[in-house]
N, C-alpha and C positions, 0 to 999 in steps of 0.2 A: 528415436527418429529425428534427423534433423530438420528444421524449416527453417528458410530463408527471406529476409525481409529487404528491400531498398529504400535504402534513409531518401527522402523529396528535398528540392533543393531549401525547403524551408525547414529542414532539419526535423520533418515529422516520418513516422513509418507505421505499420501496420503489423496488428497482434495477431499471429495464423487463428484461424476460424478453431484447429485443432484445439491450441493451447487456450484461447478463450474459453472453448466446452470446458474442458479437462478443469480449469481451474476457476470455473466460475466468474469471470472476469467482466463486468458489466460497463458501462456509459458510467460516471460519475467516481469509479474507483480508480484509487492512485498506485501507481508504478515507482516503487521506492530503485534506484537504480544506487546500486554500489558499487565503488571502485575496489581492485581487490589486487592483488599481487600476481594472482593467475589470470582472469579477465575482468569483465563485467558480470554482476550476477543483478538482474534482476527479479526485483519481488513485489510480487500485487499486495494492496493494503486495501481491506474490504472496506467502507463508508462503515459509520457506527450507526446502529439504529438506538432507539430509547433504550431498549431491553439490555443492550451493551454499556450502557454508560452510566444506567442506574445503580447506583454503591460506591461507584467509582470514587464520586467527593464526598469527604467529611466533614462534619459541620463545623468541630475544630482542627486546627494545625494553618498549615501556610497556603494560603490561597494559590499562589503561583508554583508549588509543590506539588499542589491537589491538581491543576489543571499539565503538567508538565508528565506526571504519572496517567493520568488520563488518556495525553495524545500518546501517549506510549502502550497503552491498550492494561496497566497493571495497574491493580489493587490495591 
């Protein structure tokens, strides 16, 4: 189904109510937008809670590694 949005002149727009439900989409979660050869695809990136982020870092290797793997959601 499609939905349709009108960019505001401050270059903001609105997530249909549908695709909100649909994809869980809250206040605080980010909208990774990517450029693509065919159009734009975007993609909701859900906020981390504790329970996500726990394992993530190890106590050795490279700090800037550990947090870089991290914001990328992998292990």
């Amino acid at each position: 189904m499609l939905s349709e949005t009108v960019i505001s002149k401050g270059y903001q727009t609105v997530i249909p109510a549908r695709i909100r439900k649909a994809h869980n989409i809250m206040p605080g979660d980010v909208l990774d937008w990517i450029d693509s050869e065919t159009g734009i695809i975007v993609q909701p990136r859900k906020k981390r809670t504790l329970d996500d982020i726990i394992g993530l870092v190890k106590a050795e290797g490279d700090a800037v590694e550990s947090k870089k793997r991290a914001q990328k959601g992998l292990k």
